[in-house]
ROVEXNU-335307 format. One record per residue (C-alpha): residue number from 1; x negated, y, z negated; residue in three letters. Coordinates in pm, 1 decimal, m for minus. Each point is the difference from the previous one (the first is absolute). Example, Ala and Ser with C-alpha at 12.3 -4.5 7.8 and 13.67 -1.06 7.14 Angstrom:
% ROVEXNU-335307
{1 {m1230.0 m450.0 m780.0} "ALA"}
{2 {m137.0 344.0 66.0} "SER"}
***
This chain:
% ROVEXNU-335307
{1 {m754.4 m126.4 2728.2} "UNK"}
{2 {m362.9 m68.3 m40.8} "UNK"}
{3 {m80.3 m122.5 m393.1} "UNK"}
{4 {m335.2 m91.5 m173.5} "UNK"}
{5 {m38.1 m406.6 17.8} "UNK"}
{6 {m24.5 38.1 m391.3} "UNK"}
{7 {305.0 116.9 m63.5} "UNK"}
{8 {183.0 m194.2 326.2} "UNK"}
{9 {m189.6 m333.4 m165.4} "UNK"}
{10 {169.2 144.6 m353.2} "UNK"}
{11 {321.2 36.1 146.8} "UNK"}
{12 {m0.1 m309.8 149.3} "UNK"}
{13 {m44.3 m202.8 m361.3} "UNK"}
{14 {m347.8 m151.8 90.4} "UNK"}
{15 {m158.2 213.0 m246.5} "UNK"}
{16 {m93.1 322.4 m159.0} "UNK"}
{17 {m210.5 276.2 156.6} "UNK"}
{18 {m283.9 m59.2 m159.3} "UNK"}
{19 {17.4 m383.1 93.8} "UNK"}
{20 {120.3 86.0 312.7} "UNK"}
{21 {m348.3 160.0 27.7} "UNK"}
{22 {m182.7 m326.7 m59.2} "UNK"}
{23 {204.4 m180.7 222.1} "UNK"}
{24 {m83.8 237.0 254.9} "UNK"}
{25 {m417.4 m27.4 m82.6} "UNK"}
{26 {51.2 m353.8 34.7} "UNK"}
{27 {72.8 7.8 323.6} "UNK"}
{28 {360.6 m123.5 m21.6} "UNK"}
{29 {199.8 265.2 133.1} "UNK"}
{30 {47.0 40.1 378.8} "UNK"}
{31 {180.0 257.6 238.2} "UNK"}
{32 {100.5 m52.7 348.2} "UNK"}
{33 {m264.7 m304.7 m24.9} "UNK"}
{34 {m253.5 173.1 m134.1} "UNK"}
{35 {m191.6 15.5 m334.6} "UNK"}
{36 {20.7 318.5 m202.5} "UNK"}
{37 {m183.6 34.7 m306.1} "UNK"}
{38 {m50.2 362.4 10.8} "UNK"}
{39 {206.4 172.0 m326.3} "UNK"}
{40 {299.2 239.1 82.1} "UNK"}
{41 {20.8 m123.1 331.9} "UNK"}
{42 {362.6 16.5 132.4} "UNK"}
{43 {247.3 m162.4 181.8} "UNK"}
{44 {414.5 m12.7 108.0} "UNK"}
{45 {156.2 m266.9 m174.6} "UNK"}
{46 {277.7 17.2 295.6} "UNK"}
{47 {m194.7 m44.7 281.7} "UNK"}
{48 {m360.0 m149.3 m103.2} "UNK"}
{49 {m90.8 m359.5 m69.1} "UNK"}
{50 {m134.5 28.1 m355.7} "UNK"}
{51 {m54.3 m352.7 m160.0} "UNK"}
{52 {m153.9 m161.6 m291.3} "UNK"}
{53 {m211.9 m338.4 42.0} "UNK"}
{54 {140.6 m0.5 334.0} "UNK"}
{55 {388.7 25.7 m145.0} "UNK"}
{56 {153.3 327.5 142.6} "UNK"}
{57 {61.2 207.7 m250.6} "UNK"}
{58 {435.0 116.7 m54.9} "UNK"}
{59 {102.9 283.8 m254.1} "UNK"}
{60 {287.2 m14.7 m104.7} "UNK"}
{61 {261.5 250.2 m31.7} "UNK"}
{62 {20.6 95.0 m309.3} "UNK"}
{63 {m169.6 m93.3 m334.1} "UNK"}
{64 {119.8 m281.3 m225.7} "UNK"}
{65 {m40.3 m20.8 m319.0} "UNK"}
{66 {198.4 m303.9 m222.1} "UNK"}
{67 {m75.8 m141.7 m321.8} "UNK"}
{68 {17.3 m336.0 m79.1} "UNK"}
{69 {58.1 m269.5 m297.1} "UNK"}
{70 {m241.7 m247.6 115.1} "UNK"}
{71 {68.2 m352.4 m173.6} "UNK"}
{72 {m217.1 m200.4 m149.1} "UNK"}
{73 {m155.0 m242.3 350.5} "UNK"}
{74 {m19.3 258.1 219.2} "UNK"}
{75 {m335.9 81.8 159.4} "UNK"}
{76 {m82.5 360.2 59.7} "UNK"}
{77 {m104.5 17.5 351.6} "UNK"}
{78 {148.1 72.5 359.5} "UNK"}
{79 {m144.1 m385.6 101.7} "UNK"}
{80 {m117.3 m318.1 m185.8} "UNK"}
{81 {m221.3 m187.8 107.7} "UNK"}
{82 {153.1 m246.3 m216.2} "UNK"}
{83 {375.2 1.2 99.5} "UNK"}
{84 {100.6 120.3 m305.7} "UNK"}
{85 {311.1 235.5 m91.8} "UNK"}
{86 {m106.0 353.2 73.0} "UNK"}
{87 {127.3 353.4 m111.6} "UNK"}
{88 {93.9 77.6 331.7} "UNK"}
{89 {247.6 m318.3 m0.9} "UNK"}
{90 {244.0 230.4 m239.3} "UNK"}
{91 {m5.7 340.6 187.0} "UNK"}
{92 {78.3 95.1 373.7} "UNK"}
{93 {m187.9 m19.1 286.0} "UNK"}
{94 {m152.8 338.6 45.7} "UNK"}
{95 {m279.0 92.0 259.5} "UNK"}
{96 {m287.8 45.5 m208.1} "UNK"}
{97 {151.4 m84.2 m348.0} "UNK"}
{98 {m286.2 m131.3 m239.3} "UNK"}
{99 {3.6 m52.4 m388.9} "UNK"}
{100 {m230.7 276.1 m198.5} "UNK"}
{101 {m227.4 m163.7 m244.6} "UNK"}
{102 {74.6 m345.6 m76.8} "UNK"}
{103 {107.5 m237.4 m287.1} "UNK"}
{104 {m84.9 m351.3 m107.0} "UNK"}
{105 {200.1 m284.1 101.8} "UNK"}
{106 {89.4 m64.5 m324.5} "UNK"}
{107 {51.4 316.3 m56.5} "UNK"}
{108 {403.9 204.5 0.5} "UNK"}
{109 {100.0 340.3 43.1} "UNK"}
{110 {m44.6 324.2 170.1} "UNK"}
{111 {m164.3 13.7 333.2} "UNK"}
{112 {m17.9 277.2 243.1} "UNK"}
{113 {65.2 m13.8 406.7} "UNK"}
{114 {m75.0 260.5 221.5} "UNK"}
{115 {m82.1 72.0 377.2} "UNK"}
{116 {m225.1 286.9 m120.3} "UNK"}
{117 {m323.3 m27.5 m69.8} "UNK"}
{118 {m86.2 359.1 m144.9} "UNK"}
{119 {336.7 m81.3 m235.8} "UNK"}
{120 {m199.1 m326.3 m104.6} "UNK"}
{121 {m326.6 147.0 m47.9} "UNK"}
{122 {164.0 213.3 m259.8} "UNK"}
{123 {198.4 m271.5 m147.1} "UNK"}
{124 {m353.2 m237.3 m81.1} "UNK"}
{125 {m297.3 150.1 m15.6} "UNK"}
{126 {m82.5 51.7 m365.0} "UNK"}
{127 {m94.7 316.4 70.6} "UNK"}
{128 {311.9 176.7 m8.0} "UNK"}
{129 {104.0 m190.3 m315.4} "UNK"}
{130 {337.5 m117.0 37.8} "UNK"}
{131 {77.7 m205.2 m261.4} "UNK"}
{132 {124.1 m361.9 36.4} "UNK"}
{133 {224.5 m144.7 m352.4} "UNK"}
{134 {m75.7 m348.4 m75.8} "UNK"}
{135 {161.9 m288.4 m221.4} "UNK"}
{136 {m176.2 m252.5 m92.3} "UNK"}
{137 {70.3 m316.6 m221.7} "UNK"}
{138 {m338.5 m142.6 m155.3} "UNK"}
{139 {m136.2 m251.9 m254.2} "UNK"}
{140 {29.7 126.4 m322.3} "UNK"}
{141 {41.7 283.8 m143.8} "UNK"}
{142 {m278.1 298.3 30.7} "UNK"}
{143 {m103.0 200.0 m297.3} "UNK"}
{144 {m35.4 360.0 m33.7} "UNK"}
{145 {m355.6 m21.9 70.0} "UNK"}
{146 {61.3 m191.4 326.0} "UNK"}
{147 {235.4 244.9 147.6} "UNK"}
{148 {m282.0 262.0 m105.9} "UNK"}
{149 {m241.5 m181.2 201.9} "UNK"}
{150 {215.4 m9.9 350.0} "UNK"}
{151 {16.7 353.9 m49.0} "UNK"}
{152 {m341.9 38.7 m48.7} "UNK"}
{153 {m49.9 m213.3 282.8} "UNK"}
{154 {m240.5 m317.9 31.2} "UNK"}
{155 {m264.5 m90.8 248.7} "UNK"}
{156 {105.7 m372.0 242.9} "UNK"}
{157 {m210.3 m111.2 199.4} "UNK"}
{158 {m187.4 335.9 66.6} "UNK"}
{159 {319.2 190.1 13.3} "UNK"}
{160 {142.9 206.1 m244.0} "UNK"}
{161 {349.4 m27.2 m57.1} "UNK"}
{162 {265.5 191.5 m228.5} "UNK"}
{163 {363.5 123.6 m38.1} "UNK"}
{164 {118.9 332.4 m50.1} "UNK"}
{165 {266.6 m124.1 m270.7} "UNK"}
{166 {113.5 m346.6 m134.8} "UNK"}
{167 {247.1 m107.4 m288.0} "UNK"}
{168 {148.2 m308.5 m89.3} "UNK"}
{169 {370.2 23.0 76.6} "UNK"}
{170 {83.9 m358.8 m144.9} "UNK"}
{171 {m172.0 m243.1 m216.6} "UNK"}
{172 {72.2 m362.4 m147.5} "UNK"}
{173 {m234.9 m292.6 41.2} "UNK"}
{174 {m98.9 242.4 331.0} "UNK"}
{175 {30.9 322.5 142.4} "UNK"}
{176 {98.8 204.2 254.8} "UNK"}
{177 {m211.2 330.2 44.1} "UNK"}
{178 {78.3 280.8 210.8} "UNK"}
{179 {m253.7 158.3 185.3} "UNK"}
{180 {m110.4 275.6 199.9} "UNK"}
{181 {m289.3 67.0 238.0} "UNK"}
{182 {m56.9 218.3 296.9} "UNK"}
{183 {m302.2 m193.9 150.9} "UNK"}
{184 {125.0 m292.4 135.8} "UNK"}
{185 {m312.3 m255.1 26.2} "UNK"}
{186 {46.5 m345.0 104.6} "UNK"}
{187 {160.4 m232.6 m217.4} "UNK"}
{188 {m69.0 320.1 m280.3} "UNK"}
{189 {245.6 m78.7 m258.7} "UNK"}
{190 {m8.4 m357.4 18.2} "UNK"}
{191 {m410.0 5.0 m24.6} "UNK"}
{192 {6.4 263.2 m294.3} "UNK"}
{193 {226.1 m187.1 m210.4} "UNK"}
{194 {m151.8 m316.8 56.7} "UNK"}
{195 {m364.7 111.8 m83.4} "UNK"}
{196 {176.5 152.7 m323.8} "UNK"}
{197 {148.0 m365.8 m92.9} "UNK"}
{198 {321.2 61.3 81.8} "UNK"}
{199 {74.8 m176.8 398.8} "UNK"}
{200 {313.9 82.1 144.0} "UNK"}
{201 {261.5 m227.6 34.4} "UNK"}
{202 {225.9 187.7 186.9} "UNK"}
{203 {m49.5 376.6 207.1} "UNK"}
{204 {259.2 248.1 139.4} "UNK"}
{205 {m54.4 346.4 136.5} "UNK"}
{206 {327.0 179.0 m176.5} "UNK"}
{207 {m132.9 374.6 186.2} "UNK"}
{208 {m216.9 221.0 232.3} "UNK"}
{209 {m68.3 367.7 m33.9} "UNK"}
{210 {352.8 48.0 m174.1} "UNK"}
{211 {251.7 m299.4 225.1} "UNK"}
{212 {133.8 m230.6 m217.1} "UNK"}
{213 {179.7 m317.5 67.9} "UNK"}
{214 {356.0 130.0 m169.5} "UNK"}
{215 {246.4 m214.4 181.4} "UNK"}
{216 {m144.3 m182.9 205.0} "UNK"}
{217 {m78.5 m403.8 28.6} "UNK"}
{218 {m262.8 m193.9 93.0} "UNK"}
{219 {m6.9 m34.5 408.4} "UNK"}
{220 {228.4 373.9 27.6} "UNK"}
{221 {m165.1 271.3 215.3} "UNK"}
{222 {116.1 402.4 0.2} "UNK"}
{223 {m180.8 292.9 229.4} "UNK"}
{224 {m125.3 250.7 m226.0} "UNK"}
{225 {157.3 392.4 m47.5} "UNK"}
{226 {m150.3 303.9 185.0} "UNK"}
{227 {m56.5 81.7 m381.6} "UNK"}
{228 {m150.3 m319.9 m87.5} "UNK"}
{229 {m257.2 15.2 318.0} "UNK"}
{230 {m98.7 393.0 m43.0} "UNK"}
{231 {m64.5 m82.7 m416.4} "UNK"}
{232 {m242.4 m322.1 125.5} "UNK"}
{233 {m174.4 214.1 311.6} "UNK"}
{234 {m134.6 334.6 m258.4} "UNK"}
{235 {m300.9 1.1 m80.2} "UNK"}
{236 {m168.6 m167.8 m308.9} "UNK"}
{237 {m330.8 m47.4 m111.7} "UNK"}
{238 {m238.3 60.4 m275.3} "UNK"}
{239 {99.3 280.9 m279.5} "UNK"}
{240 {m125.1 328.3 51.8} "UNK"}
{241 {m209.0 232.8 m220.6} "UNK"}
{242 {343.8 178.1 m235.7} "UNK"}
{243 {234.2 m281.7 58.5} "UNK"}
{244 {223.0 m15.2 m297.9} "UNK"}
{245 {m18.2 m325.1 m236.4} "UNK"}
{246 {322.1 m198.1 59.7} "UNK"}
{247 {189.2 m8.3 m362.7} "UNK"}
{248 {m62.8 m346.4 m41.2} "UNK"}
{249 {m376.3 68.3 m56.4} "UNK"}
{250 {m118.8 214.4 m300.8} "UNK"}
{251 {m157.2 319.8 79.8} "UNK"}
{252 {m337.6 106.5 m174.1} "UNK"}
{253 {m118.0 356.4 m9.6} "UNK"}
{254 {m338.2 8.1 39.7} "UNK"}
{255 {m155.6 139.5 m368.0} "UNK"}
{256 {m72.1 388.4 m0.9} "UNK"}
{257 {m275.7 83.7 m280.0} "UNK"}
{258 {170.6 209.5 m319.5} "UNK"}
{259 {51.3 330.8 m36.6} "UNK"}
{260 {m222.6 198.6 m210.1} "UNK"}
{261 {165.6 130.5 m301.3} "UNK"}
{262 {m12.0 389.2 m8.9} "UNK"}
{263 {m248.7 155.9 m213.4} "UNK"}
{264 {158.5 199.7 m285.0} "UNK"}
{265 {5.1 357.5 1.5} "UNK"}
{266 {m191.0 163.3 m275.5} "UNK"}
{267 {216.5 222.9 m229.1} "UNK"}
{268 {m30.4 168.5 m272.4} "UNK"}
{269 {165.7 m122.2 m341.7} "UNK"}
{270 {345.0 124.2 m108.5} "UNK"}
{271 {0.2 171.7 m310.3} "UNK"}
{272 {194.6 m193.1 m263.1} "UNK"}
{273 {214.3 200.6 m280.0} "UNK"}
{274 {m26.2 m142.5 m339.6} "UNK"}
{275 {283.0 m226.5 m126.4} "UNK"}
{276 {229.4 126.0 m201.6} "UNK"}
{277 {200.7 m193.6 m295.8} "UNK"}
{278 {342.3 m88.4 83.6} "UNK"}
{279 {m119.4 116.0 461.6} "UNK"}
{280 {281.2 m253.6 180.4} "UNK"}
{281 {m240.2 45.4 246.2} "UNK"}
{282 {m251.7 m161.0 m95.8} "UNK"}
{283 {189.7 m292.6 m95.1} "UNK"}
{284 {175.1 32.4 356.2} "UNK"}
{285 {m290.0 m89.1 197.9} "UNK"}
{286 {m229.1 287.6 m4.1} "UNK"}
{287 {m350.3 m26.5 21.8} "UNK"}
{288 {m181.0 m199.0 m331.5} "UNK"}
{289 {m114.5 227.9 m246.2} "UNK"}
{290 {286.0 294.0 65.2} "UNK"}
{291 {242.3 148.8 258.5} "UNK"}
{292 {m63.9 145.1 324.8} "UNK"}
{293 {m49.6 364.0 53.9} "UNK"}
{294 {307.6 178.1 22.3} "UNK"}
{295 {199.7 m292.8 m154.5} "UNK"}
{296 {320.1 136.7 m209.1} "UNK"}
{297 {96.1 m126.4 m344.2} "UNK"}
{298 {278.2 m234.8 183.0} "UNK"}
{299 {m226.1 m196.3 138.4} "UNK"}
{300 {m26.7 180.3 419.8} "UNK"}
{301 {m228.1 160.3 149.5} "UNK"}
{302 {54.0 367.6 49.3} "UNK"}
{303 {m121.5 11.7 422.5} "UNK"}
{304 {48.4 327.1 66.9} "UNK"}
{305 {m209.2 300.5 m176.2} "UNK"}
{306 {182.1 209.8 m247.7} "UNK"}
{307 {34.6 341.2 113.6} "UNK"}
{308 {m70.6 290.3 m263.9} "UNK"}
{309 {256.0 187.2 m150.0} "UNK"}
{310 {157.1 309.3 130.2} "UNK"}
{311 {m68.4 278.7 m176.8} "UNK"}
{312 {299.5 183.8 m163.7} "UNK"}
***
């Protein structure tokens, strides 16, 4: 069944569609021996020669998706140059199989492996804001006004950089802060703490767009849900217009000018009978000066009008 190369490229784990579409400008994509860099051209997987930089291209299957406890050593790449411990030396060998986003050498925690590059794309573009949860152990201990200020965010080098939340989670001579951050920059949390005065001496990524690390050790690998790969694939992005304010922020309603009082309705004055000596009334809250009209000797008003007497 014929395919666009973008999404048979996707499929294959050698990148997303969009990058897929680069690859193909570039010249770097052939079929049957030749070049095609026209977009949303197609081809069969099954029976045409697709490849890559001259590397036939294989899909897989089926997706894979695992999640892994990288230790602290490990380089986050397919190859090194190098010959140093990668990723890939902990998990199986899967056509296709490449590690999404990447963390330091120095550097422990959750990492992401997939075969599909559409399932990546989602996973690290900043973008679609999945968040990544950091802990960090730095020099020192960081005020309130220094945890303001990585909120805030702070210009390095030219680039800006900030968190969405931090808190310090321990503190003695040091501290450990937690973090969290949807962007993902190089080096980000280890360059924003240091240009705040606080260098990190040690750097684990504890989760990623809600995975945790709950039971597992360092060097342990475990494919991901149905669940767990639908919640990280749906859309995310900027907030819309009407989006409600999540209840850790404080809402403000924007200020609506006062109400003008009512003007008072002219009326006439009520007649006032003169007090009496020894009118309960009076002393019973009627109006200063003497009792309201109609107001008996006990002290009540009389509401309804007398009627006249019957004649006999």
């Amino acid at each position: 069944m014929e395919e666009r190369l973008q999404k048979i490229l996707s499929r294959a784990g050698i990148a997303s569609r969009r990058a897929a579409e680069r690859v193909m400008a570039e010249g770097r994509v052939t079929v049957n021996g030749e070049v095609v860099r026209e977009m949303g051209s197609k081809a069969d997987i099954g029976k045409d020669d697709v490849r890559v930089d001259g590397v036939r291209v294989k899909v897989p299957d089926r997706p894979v998706y695992l999640l892994l406890y990288k230790p602290k050593g490990y380089v986050t790449t397919r190859h090194d140059p190098e010959g140093r411990p990668t990723v890939m030396d902990l998990v199986p060998s899967v056509a296709g199989l490449f590690p999404v986003g990447r963390l330091d050498v120095t550097t422990e925690g959750l990492i992401l492996l997939t075969n599909d590059g559409d399932f990546a794309e989602h996973v690290a573009h900043p973008r679609y804001e999945v968040p990544r949860v950091y802990e960090a152990k730095v020099r020192g201990v960081p005020e309130r006004e220094t945890l303001a200020r990585l909120k805030h965010g702070v210009v390095v080098e030219g680039d800006r950089l900030h968190v969405d939340d931090v808190r310090v989670i321990e503190s003695d001579n040091n501290a450990w802060l937690q973090l969290t951050l949807h962007e993902g920059k190089h080096h980000e949390v280890r360059r924003l703490l240091e240009s705040v005065g606080h260098p990190v001496s040690k750097l684990r990524r504890i989760g990623l767009g809600g995975l945790t690390l709950k039971g597992m050790t360092a060097g342990q690998f475990r494919a991901l849900t149905p669940h767990e790969v639908h919640k990280l694939r749906r859309p995310r992005g900027p907030r819309p217009v009407g989006r409600p304010v999540p209840a850790t922020a404080t809402a403000v309603a924007p200020a609506r000018p006062a109400a003008r009082p009512p003007a008072p309705r002219p009326h006439a004055p009520r007649p006032h009978a003169p007090a009496r000596s020894g009118d309960r009334g009076a002393a019973r809250g009627g109006t200063r000066g003497g009792a309201r009209p109609g107001a008996r000797p006990g002290g009540r008003a009389d509401v309804r009008p007398r009627r006249p007497a019957r004649a006999k």
